[in-house]
C-alpha positions as YAML, in Angstrom:
chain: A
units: angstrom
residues:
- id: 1
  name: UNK
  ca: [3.28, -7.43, 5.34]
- id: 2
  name: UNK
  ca: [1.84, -10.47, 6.05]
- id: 3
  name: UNK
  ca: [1.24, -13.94, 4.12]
- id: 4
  name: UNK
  ca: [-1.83, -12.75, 2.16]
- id: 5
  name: UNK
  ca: [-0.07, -9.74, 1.31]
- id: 6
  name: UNK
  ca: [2.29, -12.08, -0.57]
- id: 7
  name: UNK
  ca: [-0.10, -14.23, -1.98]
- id: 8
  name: UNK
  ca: [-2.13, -11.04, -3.34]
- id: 9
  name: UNK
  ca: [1.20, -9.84, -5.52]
- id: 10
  name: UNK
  ca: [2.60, -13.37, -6.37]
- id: 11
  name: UNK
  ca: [-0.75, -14.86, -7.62]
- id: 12
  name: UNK
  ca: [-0.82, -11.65, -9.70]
- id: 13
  name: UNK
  ca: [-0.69, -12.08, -13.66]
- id: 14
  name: UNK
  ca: [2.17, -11.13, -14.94]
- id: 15
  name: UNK
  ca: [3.87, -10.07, -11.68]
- id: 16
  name: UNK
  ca: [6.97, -11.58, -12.51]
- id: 17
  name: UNK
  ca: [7.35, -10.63, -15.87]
- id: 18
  name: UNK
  ca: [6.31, -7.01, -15.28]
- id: 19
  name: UNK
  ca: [9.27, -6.92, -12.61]
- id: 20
  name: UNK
  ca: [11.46, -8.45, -15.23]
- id: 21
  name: UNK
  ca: [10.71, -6.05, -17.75]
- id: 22
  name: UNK
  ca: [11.64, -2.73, -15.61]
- id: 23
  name: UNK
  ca: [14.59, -4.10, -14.08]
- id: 24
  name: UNK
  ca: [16.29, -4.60, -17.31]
- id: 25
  name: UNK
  ca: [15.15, -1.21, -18.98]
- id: 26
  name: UNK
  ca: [15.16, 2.35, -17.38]
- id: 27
  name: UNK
  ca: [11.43, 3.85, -16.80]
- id: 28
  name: UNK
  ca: [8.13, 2.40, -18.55]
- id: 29
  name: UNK
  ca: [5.37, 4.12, -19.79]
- id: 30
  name: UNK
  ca: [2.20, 1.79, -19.29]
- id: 31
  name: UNK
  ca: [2.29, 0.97, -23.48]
- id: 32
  name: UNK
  ca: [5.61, 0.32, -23.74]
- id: 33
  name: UNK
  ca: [4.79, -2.32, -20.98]
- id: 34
  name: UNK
  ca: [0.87, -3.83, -22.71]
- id: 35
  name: UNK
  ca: [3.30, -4.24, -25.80]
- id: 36
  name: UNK
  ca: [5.98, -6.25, -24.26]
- id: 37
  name: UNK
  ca: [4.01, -7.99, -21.52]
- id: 38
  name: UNK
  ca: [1.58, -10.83, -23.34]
- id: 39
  name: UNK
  ca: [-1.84, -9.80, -21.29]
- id: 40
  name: UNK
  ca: [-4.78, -8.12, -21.27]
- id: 41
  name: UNK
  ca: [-4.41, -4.43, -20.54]
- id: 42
  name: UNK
  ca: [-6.77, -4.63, -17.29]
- id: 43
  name: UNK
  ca: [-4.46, -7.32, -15.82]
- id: 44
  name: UNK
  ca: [-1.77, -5.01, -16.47]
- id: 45
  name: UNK
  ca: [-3.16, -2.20, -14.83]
- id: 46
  name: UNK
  ca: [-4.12, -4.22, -12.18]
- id: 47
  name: UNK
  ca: [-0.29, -5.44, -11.49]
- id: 48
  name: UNK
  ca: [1.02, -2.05, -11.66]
- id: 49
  name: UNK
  ca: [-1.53, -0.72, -9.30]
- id: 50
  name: UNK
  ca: [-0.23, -3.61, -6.59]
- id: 51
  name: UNK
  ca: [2.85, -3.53, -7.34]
- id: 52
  name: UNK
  ca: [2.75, 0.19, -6.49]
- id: 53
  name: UNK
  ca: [1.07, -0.38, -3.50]
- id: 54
  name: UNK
  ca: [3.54, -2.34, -2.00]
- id: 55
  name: UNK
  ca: [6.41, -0.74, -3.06]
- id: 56
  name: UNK
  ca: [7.71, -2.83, -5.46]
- id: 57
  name: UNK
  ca: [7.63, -0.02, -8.54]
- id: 58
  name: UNK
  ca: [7.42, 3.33, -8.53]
- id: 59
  name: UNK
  ca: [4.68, 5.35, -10.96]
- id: 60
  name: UNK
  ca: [5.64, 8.99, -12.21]
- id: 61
  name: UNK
  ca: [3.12, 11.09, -13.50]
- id: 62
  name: UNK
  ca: [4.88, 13.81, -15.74]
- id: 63
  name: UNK
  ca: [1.50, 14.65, -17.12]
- id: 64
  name: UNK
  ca: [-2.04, 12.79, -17.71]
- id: 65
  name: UNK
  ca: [-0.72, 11.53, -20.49]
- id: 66
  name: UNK
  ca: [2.86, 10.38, -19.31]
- id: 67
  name: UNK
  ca: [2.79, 8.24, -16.48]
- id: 68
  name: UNK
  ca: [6.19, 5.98, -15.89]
- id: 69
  name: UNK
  ca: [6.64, 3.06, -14.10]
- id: 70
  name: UNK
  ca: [10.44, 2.18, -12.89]
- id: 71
  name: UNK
  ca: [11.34, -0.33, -10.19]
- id: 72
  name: UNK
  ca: [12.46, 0.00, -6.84]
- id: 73
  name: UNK
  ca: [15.34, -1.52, -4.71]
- id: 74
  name: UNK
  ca: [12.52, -3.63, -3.02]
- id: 75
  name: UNK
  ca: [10.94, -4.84, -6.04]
- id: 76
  name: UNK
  ca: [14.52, -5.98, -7.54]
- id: 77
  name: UNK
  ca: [15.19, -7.62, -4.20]
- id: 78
  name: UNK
  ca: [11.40, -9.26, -4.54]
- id: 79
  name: UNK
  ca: [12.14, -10.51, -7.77]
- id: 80
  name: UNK
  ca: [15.78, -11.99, -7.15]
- id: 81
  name: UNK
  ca: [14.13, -13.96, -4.00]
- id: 82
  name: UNK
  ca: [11.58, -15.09, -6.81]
- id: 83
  name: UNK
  ca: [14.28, -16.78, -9.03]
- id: 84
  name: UNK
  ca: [15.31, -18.28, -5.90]
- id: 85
  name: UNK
  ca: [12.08, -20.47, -5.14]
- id: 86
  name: UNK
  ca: [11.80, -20.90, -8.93]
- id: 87
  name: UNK
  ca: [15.01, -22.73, -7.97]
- id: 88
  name: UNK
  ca: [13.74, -24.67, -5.19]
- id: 89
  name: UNK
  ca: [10.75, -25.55, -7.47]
- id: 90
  name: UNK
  ca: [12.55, -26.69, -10.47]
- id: 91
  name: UNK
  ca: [16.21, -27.52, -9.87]
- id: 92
  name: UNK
  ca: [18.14, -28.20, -12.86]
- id: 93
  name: UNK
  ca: [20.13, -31.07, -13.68]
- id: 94
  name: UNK
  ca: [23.36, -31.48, -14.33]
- id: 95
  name: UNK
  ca: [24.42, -32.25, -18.34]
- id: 96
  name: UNK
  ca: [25.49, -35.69, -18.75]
...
């Protein structure tokens, strides 16, 4: 993976809240995540299709109409190192 492979998922819509949203819940079927995730359902789709591609969420099909989406060890590890240069980005202050 090279740099434009990480600029094509982080400049993603939604990329970040998408990872968010699977790592705190157990497998996703593609509504459950258009009516959590404030977006456009092609944006959504879009996500989930590179996020797949790179390994960052799995999709299940258990039948046409029952596809899940659940994240993977490298997509938790993609999003952790995301809160991290949040953190670089915007440090908090101390309280006074």
């Amino acid at each position: 993976m090279g740099f434009e492979d990480v600029r094509n998922v982080i400049r993603r819509k939604r990329t970040y809240e998408i990872l968010e949203y699977l790592d705190n819940s157990d497998n996703r079927n593609f509504s459950e995540i258009t009516a959590e995730i404030d977006s456009s359902s092609d944006t959504i789709s879009q996500t989930l299709d590179v996020l797949c591609e790179y390994d960052l969420i799995t999709r299940r099909e258990r039948s046409q109409k029952d596809v899940r989406y659940m994240i993977t060890k490298k997509g938790e590890h993609a999003r952790e190192e995301i809160i991290k240069f949040e953190e670089i980005l915007c440090p908090k202050t101390p309280d006074k």
